[in-house]
C-alpha positions as CSV (number, residue, x, y, z in Angstrom):
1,X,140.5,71.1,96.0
2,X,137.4,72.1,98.2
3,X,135.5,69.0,99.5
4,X,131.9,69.0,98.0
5,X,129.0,68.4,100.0
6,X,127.6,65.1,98.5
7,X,124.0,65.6,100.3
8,X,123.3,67.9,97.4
9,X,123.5,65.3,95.0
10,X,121.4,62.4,97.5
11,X,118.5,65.2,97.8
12,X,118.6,66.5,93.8
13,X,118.6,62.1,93.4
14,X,115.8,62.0,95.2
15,X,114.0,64.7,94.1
16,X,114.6,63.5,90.1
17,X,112.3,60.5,91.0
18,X,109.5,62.5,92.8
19,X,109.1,65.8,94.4
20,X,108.8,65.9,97.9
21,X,109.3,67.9,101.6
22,X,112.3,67.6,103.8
23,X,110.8,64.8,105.4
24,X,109.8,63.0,102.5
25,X,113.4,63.0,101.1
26,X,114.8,61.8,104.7
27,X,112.3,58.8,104.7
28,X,113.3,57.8,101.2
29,X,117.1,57.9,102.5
30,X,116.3,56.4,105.3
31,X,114.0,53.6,103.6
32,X,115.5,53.7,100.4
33,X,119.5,54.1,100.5
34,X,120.2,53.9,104.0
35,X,122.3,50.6,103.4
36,X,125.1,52.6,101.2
37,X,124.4,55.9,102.3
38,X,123.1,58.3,105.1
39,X,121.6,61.7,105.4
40,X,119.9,63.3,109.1
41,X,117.5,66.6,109.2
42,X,120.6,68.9,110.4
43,X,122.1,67.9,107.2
44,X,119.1,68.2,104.7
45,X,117.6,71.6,105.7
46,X,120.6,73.7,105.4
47,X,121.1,72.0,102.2
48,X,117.6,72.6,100.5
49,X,118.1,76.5,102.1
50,X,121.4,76.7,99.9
51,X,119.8,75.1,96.6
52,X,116.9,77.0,96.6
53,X,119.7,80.2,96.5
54,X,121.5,78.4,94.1
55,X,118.0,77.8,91.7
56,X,118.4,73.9,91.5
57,X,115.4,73.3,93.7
58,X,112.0,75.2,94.4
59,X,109.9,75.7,96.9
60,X,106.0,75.7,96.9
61,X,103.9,75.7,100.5
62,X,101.5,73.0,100.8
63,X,98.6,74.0,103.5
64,X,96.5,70.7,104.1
65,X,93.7,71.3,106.6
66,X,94.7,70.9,110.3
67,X,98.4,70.1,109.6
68,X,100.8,72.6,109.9
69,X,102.4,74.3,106.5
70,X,104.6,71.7,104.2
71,X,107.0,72.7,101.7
72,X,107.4,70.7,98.6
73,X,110.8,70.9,96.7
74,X,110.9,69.9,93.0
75,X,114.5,69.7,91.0
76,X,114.5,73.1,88.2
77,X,116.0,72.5,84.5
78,X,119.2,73.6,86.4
79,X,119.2,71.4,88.9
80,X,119.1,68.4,86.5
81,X,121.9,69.6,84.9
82,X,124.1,69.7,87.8
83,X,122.7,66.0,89.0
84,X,123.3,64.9,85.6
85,X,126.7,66.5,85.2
86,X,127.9,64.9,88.5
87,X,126.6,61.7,87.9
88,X,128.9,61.6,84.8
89,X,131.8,61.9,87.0
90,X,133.4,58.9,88.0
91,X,133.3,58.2,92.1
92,X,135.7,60.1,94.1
93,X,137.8,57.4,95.9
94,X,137.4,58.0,99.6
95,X,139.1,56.4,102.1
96,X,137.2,54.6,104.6
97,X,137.1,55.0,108.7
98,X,136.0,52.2,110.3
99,X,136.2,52.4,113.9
100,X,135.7,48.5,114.3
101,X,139.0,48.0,112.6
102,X,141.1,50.8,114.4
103,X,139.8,48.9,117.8
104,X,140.5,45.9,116.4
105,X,144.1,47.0,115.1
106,X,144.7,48.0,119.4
107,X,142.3,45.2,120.6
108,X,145.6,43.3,122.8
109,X,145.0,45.7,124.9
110,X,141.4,44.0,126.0
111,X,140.6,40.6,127.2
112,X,140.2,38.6,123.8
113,X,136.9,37.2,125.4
114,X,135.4,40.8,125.5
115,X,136.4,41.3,121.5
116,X,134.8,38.0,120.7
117,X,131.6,39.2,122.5
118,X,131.7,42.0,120.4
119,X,131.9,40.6,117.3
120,X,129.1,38.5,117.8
121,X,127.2,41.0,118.6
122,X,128.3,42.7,115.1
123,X,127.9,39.4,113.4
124,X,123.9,39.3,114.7
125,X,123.1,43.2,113.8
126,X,124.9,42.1,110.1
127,X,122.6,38.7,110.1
128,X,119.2,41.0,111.0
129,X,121.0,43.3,108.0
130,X,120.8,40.6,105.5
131,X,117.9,39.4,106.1
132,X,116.3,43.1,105.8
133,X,117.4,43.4,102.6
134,X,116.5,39.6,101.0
135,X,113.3,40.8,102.0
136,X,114.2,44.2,100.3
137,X,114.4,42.6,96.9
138,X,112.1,39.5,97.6
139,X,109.7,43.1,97.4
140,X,111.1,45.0,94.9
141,X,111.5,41.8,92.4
142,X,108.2,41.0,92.9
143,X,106.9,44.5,91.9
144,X,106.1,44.9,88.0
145,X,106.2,48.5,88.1
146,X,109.3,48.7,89.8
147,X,110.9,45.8,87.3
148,X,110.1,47.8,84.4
149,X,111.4,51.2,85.8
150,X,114.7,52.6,83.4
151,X,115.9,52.3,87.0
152,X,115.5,49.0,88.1
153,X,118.9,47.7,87.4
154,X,120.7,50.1,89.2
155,X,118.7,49.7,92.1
156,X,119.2,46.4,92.1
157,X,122.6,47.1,92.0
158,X,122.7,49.0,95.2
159,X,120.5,46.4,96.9
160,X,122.5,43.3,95.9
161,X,126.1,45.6,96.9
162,X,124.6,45.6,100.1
163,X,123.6,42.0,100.1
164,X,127.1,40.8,99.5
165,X,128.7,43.3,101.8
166,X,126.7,41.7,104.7
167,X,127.5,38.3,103.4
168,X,130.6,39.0,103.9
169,X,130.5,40.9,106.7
170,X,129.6,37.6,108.5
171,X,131.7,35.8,107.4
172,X,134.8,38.0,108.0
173,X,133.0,38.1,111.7
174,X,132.9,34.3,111.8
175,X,136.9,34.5,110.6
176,X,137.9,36.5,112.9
177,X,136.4,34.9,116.5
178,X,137.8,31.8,115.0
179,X,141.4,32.7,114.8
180,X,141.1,34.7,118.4
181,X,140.0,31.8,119.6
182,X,142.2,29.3,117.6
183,X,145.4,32.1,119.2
184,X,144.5,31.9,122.5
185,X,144.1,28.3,122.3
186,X,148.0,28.2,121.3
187,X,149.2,30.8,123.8
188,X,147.5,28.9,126.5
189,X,149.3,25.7,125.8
């Protein structure tokens, strides 16, 4: 079965809730749903190109006095049905790659002290994560309109999935230096 391109369905998403230019849909994804999921220029360009040949997008130029031509896409009837159909689908289970845990699978091969360096620094970059998003939903559960939004509970569903992920992130980070350090402590004696 032919692998589809899922950053068809991130931009029609993001163009259901607003219409929008190329850079407007990568600052949403990069604001918006960058905890869960990523999308870069070299991947949203070629992608608009092929839905606007498809008919699930358009196209209308934007001119705005001494700024160079912008194009704003907007989902067609037909592209809400495809969104809408795929939505309906359940998740296709992919299986992760997480480089962290292949090096961590070889990691005898290292001094232990140069893992546990590294997971510390992992542990910080997943504290500054967390924090980011408490403040993430301190600001989106403080906004009315937002809170009244059909929307808002599946946000928050992404926003809180992300919360717990880092939560336990950490603490799998804490876990982990502990029993390197707790093993060489018994190989040494």
């Amino acid at each position: 079965m032919p692998k589809i391109n899922k950053t068809k369905y991130a931009i029609l998403g993001v163009l259901s809730m607003n219409p929008g230019s190329g850079y407007d849909i990568k600052k949403f994804c990069d604001k918006g749903i960058s905890y869960f999921w990523n999308e870069n220029f070299g991947h949203i360009y070629p992608v608009l190109k092929q839905m606007e040949v498809e008919e699930l997008i358009t196209k209308i130029a934007e001119q705005n006095e001494g700024k160079p031509m912008r194009y704003v896409y907007s989902i067609t009837p037909k592209g809400w049905e495809e969104l809408t159909e795929w939505l309906m689908q359940p998740p296709e289970n992919t299986p992760a790659r997480l480089e962290l845990l292949l090096k961590l699978t070889f990691a005898k091969n290292i001094p232990e002290n140069n893992v546990i360096e590294q997971m510390e620094k992992i542990k910080q970059k997943h504290i500054q994560r967390l924090e980011q998003y408490e403040e993430m939903e301190k600001e989106f559960n403080s906004n009315e309109k937002t809170r009244l939004d059909r929307g808002y509970p599946y946000w928050l569903a992404t926003l809180r999935y992300a919360i717990h992920d880092a939560r336990f992130r950490i603490q799998w980070c804490e876990e982990t230096i502990q029993n390197i350090r707790e093993h060489q402590k018994m190989l040494n004696n």
